[in-house]
Backbone bond lengths (Angstrom), bond angles and torsions (degrees), N, CA, C in turn:
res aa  C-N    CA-C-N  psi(-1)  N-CA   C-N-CA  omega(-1)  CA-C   N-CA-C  phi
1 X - - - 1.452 - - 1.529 109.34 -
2 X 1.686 124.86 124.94 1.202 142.11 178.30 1.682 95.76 -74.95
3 X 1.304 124.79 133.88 1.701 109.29 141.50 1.151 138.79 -65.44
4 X 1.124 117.24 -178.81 1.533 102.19 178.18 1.500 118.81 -105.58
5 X 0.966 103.44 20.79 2.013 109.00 178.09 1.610 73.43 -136.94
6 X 1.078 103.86 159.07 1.827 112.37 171.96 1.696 92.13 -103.72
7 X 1.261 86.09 -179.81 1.995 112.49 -159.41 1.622 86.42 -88.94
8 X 1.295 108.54 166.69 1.408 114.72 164.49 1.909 98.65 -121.00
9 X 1.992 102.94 121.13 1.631 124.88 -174.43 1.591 91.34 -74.70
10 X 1.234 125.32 113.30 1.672 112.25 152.43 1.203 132.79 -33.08
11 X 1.402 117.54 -36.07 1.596 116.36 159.61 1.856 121.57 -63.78
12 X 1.320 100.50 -15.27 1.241 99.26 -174.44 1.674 119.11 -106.49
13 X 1.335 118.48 14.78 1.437 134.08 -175.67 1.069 117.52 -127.71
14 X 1.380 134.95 167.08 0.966 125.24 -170.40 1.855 136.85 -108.64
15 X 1.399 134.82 123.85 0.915 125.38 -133.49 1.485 143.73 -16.63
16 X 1.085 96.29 -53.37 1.484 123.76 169.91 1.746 100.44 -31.48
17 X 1.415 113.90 -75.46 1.139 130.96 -173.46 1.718 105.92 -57.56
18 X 1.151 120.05 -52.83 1.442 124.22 172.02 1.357 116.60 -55.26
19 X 1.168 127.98 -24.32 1.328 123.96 -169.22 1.995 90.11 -106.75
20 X 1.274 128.18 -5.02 1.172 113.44 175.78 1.787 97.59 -99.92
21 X 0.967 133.24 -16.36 1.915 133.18 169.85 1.247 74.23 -81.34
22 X 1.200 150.07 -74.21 1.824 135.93 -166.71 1.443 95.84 -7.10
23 X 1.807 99.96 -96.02 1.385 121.14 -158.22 1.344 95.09 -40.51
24 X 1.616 139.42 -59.99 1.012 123.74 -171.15 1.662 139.01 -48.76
25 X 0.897 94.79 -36.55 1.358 116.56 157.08 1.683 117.26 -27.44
26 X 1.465 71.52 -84.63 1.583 110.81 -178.56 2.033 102.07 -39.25
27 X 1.168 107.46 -39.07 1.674 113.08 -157.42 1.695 77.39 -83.37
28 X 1.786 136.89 -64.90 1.154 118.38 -121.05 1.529 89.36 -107.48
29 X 1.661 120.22 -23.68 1.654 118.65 -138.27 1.304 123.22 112.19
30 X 0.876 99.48 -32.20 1.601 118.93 -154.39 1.827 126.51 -149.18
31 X 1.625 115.70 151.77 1.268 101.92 -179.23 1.494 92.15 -106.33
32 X 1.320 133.56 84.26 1.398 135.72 149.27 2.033 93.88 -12.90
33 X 1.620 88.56 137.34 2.040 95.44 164.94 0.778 108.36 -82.91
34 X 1.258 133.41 -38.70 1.994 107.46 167.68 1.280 126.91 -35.32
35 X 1.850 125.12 -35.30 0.744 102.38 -156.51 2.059 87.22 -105.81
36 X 1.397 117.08 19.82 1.240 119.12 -161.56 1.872 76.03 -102.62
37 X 1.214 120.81 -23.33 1.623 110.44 -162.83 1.080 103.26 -79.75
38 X 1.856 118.09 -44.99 1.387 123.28 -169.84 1.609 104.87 -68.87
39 X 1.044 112.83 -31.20 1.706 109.95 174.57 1.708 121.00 -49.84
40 X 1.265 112.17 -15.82 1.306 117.71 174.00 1.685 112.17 -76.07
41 X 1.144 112.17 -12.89 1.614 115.13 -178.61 1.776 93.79 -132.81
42 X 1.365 124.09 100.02 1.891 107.27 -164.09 1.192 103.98 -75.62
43 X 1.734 114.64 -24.31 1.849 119.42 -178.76 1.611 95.63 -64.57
44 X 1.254 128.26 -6.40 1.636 119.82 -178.16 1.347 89.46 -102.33
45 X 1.284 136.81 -80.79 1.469 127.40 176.37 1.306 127.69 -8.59
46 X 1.450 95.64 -66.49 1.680 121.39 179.62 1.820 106.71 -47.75
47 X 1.008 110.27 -60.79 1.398 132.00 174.01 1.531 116.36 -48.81
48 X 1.252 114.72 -41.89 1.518 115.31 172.49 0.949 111.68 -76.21
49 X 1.690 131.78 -49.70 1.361 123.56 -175.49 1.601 113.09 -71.62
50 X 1.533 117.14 -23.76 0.955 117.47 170.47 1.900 122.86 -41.98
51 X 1.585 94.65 -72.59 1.238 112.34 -170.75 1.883 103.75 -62.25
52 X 1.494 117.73 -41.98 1.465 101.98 175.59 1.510 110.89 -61.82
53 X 1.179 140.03 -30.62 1.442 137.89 -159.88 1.673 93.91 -69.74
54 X 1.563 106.18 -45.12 1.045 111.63 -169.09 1.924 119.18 -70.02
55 X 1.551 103.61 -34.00 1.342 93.03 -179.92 2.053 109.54 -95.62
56 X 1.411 119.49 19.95 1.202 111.49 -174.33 1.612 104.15 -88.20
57 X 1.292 129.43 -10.21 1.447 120.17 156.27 1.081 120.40 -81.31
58 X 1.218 139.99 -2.31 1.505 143.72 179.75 1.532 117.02 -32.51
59 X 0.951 116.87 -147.58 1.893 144.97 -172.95 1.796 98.82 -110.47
60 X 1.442 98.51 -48.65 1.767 96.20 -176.28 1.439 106.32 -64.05
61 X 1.497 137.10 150.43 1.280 151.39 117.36 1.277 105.37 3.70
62 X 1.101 131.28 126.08 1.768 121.30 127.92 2.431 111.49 -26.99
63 X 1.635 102.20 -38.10 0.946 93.14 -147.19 2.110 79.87 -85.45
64 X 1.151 111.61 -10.12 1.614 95.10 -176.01 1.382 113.65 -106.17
65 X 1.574 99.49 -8.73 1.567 90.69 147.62 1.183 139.90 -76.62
66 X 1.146 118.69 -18.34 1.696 141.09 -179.15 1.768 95.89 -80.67
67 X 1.397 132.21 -40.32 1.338 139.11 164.46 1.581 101.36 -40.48
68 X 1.126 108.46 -79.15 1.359 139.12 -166.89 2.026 98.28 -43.45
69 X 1.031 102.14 -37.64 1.546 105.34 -160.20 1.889 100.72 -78.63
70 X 1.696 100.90 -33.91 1.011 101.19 174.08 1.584 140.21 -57.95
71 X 2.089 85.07 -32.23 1.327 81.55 -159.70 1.566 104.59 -94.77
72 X 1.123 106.74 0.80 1.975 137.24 167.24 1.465 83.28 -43.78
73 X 1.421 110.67 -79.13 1.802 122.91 -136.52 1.537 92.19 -75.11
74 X 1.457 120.97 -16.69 1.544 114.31 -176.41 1.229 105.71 -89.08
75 X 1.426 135.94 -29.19 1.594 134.12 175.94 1.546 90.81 -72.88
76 X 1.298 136.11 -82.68 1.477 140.56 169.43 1.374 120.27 -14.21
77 X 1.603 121.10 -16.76 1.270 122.64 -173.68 1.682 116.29 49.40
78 X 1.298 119.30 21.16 1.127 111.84 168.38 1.109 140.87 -82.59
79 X 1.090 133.44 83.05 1.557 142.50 176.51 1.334 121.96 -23.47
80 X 1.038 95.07 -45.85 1.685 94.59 -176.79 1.829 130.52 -65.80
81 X 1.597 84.78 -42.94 1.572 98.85 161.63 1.404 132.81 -88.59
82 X 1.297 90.48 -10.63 2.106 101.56 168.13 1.732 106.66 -71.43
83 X 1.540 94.34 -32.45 1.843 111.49 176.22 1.608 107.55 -51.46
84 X 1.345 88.17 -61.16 1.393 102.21 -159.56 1.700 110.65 -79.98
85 X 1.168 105.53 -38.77 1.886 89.62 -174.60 1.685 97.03 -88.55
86 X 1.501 149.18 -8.75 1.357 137.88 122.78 1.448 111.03 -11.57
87 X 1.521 109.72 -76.66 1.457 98.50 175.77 1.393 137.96 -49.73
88 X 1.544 110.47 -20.87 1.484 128.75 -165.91 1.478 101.61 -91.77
89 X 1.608 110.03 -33.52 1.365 101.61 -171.13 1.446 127.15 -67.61
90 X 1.341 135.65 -9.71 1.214 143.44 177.19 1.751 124.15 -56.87
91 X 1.780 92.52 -38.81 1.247 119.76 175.13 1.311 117.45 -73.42
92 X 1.411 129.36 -13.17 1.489 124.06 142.40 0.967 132.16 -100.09
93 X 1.360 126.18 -5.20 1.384 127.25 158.79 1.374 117.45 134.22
94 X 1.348 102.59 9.27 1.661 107.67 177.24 1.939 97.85 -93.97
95 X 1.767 81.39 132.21 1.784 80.31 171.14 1.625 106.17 -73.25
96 X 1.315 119.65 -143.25 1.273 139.00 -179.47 1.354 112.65 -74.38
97 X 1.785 114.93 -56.63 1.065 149.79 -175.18 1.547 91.45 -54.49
98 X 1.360 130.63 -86.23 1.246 120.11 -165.13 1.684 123.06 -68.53
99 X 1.374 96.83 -0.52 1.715 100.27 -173.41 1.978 98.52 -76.16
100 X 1.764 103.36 -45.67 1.148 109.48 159.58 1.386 151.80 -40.92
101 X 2.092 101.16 -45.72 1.329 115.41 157.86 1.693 122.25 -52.34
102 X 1.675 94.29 -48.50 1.672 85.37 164.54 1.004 158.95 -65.67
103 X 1.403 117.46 -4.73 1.569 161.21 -160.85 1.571 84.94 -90.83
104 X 1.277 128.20 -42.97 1.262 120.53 -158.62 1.579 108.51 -128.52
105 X 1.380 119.13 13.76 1.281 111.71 164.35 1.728 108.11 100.01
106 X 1.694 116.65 21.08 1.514 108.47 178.81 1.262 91.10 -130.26
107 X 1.390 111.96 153.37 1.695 129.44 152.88 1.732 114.65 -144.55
108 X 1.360 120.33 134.28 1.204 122.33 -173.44 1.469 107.52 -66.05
109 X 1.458 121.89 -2.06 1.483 146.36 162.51 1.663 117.51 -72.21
110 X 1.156 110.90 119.56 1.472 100.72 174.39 1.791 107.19 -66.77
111 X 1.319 108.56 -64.59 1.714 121.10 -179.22 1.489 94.83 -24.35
112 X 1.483 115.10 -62.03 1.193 124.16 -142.34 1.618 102.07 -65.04
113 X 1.337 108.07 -50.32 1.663 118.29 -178.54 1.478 114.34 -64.20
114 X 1.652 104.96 -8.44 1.570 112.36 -174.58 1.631 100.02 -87.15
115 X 1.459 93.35 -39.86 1.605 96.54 -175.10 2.146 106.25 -65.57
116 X 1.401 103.67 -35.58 1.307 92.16 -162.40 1.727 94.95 -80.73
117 X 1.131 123.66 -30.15 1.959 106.54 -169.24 1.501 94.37 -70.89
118 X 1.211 138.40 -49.46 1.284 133.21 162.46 1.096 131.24 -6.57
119 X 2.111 102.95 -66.36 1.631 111.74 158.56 1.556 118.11 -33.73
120 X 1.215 97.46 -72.84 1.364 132.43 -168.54 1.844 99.07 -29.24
121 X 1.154 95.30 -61.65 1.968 115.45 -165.40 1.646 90.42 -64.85
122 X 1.755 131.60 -29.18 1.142 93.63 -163.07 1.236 98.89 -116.52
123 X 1.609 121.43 31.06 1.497 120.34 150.63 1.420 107.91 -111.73
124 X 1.119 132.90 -10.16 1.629 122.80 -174.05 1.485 92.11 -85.09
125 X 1.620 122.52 -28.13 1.548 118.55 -166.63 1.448 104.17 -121.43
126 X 1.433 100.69 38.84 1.591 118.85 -168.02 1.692 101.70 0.75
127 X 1.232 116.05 104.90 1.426 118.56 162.61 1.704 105.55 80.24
128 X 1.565 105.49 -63.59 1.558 118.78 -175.55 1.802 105.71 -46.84
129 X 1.181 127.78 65.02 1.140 145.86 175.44 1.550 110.77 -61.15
130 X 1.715 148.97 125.71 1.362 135.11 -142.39 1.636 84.58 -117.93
131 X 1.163 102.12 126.68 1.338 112.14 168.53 2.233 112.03 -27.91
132 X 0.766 85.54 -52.48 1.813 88.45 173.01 1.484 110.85 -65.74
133 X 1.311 120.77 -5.68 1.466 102.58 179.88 1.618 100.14 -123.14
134 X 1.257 127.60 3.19 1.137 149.20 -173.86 1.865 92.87 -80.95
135 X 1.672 97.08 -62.32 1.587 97.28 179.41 1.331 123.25 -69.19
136 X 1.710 111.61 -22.57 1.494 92.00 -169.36 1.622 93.08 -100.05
137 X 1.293 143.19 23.86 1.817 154.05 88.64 1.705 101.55 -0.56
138 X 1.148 102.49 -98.95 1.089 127.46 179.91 2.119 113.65 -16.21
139 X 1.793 98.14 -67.96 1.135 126.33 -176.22 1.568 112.11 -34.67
140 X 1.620 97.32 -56.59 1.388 124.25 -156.96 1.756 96.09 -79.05
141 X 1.119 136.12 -19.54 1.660 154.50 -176.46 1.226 105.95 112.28
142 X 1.063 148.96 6.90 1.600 128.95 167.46 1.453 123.95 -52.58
143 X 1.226 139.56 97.92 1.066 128.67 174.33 1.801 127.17 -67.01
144 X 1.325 93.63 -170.14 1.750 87.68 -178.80 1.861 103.57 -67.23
145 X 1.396 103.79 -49.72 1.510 110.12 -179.19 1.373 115.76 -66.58
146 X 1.437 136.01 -22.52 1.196 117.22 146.40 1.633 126.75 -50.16
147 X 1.217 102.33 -65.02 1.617 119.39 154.88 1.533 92.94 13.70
148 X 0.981 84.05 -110.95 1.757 131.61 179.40 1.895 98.85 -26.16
149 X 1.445 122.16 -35.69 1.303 130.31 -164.73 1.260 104.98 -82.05
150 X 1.506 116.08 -36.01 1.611 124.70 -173.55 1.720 88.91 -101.21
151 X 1.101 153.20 -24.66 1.048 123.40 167.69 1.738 128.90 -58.02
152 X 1.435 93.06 -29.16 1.608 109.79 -177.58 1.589 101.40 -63.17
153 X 1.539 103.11 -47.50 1.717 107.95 -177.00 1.299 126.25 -57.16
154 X 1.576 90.63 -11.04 2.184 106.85 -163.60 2.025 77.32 -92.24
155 X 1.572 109.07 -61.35 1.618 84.81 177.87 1.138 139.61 -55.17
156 X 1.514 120.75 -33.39 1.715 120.54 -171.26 2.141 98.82 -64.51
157 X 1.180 113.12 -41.83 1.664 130.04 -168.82 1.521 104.89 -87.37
158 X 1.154 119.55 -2.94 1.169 115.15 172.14 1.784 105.98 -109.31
159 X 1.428 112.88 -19.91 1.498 107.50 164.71 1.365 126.73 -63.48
160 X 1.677 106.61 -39.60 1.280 117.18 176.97 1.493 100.74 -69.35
161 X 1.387 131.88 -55.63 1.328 144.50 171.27 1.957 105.67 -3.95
162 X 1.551 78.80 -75.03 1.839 93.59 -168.25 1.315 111.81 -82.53
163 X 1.295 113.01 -11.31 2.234 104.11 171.86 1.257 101.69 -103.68
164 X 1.655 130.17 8.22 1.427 118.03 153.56 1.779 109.07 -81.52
165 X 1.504 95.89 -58.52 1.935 95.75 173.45 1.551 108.80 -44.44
166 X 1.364 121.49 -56.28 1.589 113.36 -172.12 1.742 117.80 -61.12
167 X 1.317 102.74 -18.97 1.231 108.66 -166.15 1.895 100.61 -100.72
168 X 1.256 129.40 -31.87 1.592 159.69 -178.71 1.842 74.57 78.10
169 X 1.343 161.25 84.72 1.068 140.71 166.13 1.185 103.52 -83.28
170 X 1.771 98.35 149.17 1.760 115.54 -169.59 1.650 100.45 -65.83
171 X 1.180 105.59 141.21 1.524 122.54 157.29 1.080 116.90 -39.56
172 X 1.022 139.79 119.15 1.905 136.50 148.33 1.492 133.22 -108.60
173 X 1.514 97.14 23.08 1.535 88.50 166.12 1.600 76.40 -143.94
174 X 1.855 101.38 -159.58 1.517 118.31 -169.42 1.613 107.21 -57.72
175 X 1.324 121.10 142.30 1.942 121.43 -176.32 1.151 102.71 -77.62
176 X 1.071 135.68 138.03 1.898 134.97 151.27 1.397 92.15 -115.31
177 X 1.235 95.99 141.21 1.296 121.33 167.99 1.748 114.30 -69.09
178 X 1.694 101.57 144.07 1.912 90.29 -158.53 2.012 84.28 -99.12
């Protein structure tokens, strides 16, 4: 399967951009196509790695951001990134089992299930968050600055989200079904 935006070849772009699939490379093994798609726009590239670099010291986990990403790509129906952060999730500590639960809104974690219906509420009610689900946010410990922390996470995963659907980009790691 071709995508429907083509990849951007490091030999075929221009430095700047080549030397940023470099580093990537360099960090994972590999140039994942997500990040070969976003290279076609570098202010989109630039912008993603930007904002993740920026929210990976946060308050969230590595491991509840990787939650969080899941349950992004499962409202988003995106396949590609349900693929891919599946694959990622092992590396923080979610087995299979819970990478799955999150996909669909469970964690044997209270926090954790607080953090994901949260997600959930502030993409099904894009943003328009109902005062009652704000508190039982609140209830569970989410603060305002978390709030605000997982909303950022709903944007960075929701960019990749919609230039994988617009693009259908090919899978490169194991498929899960969305």
């Amino acid at each position: 399967m071709m995508s429907r935006i083509a990849l951007v070849v490091p030999a075929n772009t221009d430095t700047k951009v080549a030397a940023t699939l470099s580093h990537i490379k360099a960090s994972v093994g590999n140039v994942p196509n997500v990040f070969a798609l976003l290279a076609n726009a570098p202010v989109a590239l630039d912008g993603y790695l930007s904002l993740s670099k920026a929210l990976s010291p946060g308050r969230l986990t590595g491991r509840q951001r990787e939650i969080l990403a899941l349950a992004i790509a499962q409202e988003n129906s995106c396949q590609y990134c349900l693929s891919a952060h599946t694959a990622l999730a092992e590396g923080v500590g979610l087995s299979a089992a819970d990478a799955r639960k999150a996909r669909f809104g469970k964690s044997d974690d209270p926090f954790e299930r607080a953090l994901i219906h949260f997600t959930q509420n502030i993409i099904r009610q894009r943003g328009l968050v109902s005062d009652e689900n704000l508190d039982r946010a609140r209830k569970a410990g989410i603060d305002d600055g978390l709030m605000l922390e997982v909303v950022a996470n709903v944007a960075l995963n929701t960019l990749t989200n919609y230039a994988n659907r617009l693009a259908d980009t090919e899978i490169d790691s194991p498929v899960v079904e969305v």
